[in-house]
C-alpha positions in Angstrom: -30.4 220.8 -12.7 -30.8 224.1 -10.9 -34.1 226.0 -10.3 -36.0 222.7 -12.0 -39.6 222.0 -9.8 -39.4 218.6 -11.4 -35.9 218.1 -9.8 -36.9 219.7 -6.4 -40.3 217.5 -6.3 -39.1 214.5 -6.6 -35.4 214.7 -5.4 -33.6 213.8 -8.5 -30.5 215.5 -10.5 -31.7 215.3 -14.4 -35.7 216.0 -15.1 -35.8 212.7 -16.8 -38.3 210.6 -16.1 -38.5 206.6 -17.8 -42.3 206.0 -18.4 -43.8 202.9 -16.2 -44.6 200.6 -19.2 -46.4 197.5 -19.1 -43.8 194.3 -19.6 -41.0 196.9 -19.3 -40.4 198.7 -16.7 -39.9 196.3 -14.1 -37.2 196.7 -11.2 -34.0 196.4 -12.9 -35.2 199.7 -15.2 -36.8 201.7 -12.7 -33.4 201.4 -10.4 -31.2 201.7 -13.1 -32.9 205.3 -14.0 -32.5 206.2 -11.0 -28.8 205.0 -10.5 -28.0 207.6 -13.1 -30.1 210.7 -12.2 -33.2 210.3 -13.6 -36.8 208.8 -12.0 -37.1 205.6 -12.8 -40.7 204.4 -12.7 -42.0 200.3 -11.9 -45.0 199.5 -14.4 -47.7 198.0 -12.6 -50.2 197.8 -15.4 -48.9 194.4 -16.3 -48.1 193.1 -12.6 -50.5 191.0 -10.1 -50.0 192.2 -6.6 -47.8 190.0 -5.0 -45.3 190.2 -8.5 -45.5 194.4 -7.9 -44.5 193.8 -4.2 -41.6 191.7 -5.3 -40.8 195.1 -7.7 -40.9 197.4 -5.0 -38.9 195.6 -2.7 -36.3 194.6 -5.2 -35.9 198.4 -6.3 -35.3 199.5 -3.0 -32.7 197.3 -2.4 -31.3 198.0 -5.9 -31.1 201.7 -5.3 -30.9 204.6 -2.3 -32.1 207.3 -4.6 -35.9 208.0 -5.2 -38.4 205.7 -7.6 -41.9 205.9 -8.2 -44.5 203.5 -9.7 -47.4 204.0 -12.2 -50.7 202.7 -12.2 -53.7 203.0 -14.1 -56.2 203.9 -12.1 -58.9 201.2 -14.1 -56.5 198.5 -12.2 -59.1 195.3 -11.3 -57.1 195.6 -7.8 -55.8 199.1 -7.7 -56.3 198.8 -4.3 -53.8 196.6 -3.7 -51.6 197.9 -5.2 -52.2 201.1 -3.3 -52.0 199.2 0.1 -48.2 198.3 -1.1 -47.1 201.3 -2.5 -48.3 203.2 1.3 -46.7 200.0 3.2 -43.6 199.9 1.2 -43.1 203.9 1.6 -43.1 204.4 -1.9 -42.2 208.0 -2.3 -43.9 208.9 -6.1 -46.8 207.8 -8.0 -47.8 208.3 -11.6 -51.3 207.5 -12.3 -53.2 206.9 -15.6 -56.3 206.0 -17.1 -58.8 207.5 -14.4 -59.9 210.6 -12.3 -57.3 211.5 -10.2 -59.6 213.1 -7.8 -60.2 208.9 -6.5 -56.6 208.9 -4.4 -54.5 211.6 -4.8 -56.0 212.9 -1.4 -54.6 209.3 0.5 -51.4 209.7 -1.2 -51.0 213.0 -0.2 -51.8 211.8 3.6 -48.5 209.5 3.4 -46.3 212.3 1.8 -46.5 210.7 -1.3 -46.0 212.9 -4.4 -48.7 212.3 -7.4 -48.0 212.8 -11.2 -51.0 212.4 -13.6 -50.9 211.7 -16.7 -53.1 213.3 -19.2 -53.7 214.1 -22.9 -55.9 217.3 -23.1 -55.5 220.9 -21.3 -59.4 219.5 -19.5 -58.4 216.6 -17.5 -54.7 218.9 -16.8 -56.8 221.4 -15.3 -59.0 219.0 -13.4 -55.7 217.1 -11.6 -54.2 220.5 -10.7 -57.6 221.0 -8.6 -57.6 217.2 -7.3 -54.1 218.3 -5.6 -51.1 216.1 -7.9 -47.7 217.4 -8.0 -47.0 217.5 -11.1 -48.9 216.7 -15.4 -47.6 215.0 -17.2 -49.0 215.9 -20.8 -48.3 213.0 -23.2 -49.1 213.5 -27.0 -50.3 211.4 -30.2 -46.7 209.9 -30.5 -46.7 208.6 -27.5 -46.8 204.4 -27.3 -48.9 202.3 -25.7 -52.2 203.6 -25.0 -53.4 207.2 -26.3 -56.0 210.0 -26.1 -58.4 209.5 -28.2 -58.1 213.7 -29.6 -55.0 212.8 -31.6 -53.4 215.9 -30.0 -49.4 216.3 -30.6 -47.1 217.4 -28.1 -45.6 220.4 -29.8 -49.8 221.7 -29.5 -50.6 220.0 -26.5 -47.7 221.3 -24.4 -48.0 225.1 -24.4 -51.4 225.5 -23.6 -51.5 223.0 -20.3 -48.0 225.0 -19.2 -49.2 228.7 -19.4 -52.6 227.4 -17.8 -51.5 225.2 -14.6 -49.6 226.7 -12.1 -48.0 223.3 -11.0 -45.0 222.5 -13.5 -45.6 220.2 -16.2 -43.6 217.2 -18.1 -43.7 216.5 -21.6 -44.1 213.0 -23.0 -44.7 211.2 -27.0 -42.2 211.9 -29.1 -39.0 212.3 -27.1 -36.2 210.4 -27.2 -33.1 212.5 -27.2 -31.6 215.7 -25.8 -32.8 218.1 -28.9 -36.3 216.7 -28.5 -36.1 217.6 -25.0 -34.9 220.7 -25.2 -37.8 221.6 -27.5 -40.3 220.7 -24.8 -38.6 222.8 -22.4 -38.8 225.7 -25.3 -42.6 224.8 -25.0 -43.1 225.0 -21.0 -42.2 221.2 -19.6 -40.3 221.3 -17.2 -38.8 217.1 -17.5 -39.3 215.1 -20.0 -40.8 211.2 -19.6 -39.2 208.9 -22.3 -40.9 205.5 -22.8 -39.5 204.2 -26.1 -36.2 204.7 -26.0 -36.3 203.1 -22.4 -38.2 200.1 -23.4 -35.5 198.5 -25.2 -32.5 199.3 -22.6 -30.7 196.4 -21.2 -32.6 196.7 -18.1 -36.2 196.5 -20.2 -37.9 193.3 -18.9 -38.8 192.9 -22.9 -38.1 190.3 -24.8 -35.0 190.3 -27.5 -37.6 189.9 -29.8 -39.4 193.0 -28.7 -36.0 195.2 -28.7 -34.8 194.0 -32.3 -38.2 194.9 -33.7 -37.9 198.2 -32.5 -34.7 198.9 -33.8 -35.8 198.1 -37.3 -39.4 199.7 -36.8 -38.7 203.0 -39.8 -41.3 206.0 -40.3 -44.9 204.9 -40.7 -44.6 202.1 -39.1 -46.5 202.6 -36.1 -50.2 203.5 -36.2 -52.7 204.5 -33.9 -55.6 201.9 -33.8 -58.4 201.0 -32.0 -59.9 204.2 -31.0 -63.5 203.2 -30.6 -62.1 200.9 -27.9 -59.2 201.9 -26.5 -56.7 203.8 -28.4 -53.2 202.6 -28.9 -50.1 202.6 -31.3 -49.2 199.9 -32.5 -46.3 198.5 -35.1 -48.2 197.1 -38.1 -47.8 193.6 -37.7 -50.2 190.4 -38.5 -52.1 191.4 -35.5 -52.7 194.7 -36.8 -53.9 193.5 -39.9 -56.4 191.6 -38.6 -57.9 194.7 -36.3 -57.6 197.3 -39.5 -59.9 194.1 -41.1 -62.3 193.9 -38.1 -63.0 197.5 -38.6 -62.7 198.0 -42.2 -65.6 195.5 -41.8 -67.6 197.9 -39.6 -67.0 195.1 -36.5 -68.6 195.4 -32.7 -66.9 196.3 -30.0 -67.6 192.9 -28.3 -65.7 191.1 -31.7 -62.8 194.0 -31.3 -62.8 192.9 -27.6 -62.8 189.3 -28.4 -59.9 189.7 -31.0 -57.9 191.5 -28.6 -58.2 189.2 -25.7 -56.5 189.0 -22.3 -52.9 189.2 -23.3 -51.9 190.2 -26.5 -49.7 193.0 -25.0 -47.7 190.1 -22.9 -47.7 188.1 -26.1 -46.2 191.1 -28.5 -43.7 192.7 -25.8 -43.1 189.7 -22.9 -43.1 186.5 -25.0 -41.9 188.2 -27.8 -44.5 186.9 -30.6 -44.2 189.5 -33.4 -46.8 188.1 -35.7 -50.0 187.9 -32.9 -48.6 189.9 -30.4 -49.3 193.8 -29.5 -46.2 195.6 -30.2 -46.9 198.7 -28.1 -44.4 201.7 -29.4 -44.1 205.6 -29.7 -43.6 207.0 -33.3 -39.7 207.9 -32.2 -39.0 204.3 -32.6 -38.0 204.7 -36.1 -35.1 207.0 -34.6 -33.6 203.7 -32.4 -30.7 202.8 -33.4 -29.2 200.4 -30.8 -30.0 198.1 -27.5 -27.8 200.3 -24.6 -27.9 200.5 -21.1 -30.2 202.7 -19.1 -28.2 204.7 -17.3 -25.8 205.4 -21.1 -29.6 206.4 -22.8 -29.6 209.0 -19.8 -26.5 210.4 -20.0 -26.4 210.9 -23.7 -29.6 212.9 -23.7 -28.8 214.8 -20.7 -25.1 215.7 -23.0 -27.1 216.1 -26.2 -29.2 218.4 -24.2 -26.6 220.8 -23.0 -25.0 220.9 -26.1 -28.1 222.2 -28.3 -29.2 224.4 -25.1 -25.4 226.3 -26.0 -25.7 226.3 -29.7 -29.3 227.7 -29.7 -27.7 230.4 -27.3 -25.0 231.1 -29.5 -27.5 231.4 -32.8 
């Protein structure tokens, strides 16, 4: 894509970016993405360090084009995982769930390029000054874990883009060319796409995971958990049992209890659909199939152009 800062950042042809999600986006994703265009991203949320090394080192074999990895900054060993991603010349990092200002500098030092993701124009404002690259401003669809303000992506996209200066990519809520071309219309400049991603082929999911999604229809995904840490869910037997913790007015100690250490492994790993987390974006009830990566690309990048011309023509 011509004149794209996303595209001249990181390197890549399309300004499509496939969200590092826990139990997901392992290797075979993240080099698949990238086979066909896009930046493909290796999850380490869900990885102990010596599995993430095995990640990085696989992708690299399993692709010359660039990759990047994500990590939540509230990592137990984030520094670790740091120390591999600068050994193993890892050329882009996402991070999540913490203050930039903690590493962008050190990545910076290797030539590393930083994304951050964020869900309010504040903490956009306060990663342009720590030095990233690039926001990436995710919305209230989004899966997986959420800002707590509840703030779309159609209202949460304009102001961040007309206030930073560095470019900006949209994520929640996208999942095909027309919804990317209305986050262009709203400033982004690339789109990241978890859901639609998270039940490729390549996913590291479970079947079990991938046909749930498929059937997941409208209003069946909610945000939950917001007084501990926010995050969409499909309404499952799990679910039911947090909405009656806190209908019940319960502590944050029982919520902790009740969600354990690896009910997100259970739902989307082990593939457990009754006491598992099934962690999903809201455009999961527009999934209609299990496809390969590198098709999901192309066909949004095609839907894309097409709409761009119609809109042109209206």
């Amino acid at each position: 894509m011509k004149n794209n800062r996303v595209c001249d950042i990181f390197g890549i042809e399309y300004p499509i970016i496939s969200g590092g999600m826990v139990w997901c986006s392992g290797w075979k994703l993240a080099a698949a993405v990238s086979n066909a265009g896009g930046l493909g991203l290796i999850g380490a949320g869900s990885m102990h360090p010596d599995t993430f090394l095995e990640h990085v080192q696989k992708c690299k074999q399993a692709t010359q084009k660039p990759f990047g990895v994500n990590i939540p900054l509230f990592y137990p060993e984030v520094e670790k995982l740091i120390e591999i991603i600068i050994n193993e010349e890892v050329p882009i990092v996402f991070t999540s769930a913490g203050s930039p200002k903690k590493f962008t500098s050190l990545f910076k030092e290797h030539g590393i390029k930083v994304a951050q993701v964020v869900s309010s124009l504040k903490f956009a404002l306060k990663s342009q000054e720590a030095g990233v690259d690039v926001v990436v401003a995710e919305g209230f669809e989004a899966g997986g874990h959420n800002g707590k303000e509840e703030t779309t992506t159609m209202c949460l996209i304009p102001p961040i883009a007309e206030a930073l200066s560095i470019p900006v990519i949209s994520a929640g809520g996208i999942g095909s060319g027309k919804a990317m071309l209305a986050a262009f219309a709203l400033g982004a400049e690339g789109v990241q796409i978890g859901s639609r991603f998270a039940i490729s082929e390549e996913s590291s999911a479970h079947d079990n995971f991938k046909h749930k999604i498929v059937a997941t229809q409208e209003g069946d995904t909610i945000l939950t958990l917001k007084d501990l840490v926010a995050v969409r869910l499909v309404k499952n037997k799990f679910y039911q049992q947090v909405e009656e913790a806190e209908a019940r007015g319960a502590t944050k100690e029982e919520l902790i209890e009740l969600l354990g250490k690896r009910r997100s492994k259970k739902g989307i790993f082990e593939g457990d659909l009754d006491e598992g987390e099934i962690e999903i974006g809201q455009v999961s009830a527009h999934i209609q199939d299990i496809q390969p990566a590198g098709n999901i690309l192309s066909s949004i990048w095609k839907e894309f152009e097409v709409e761009k011309k119609r809109l042109q023509n209206l």
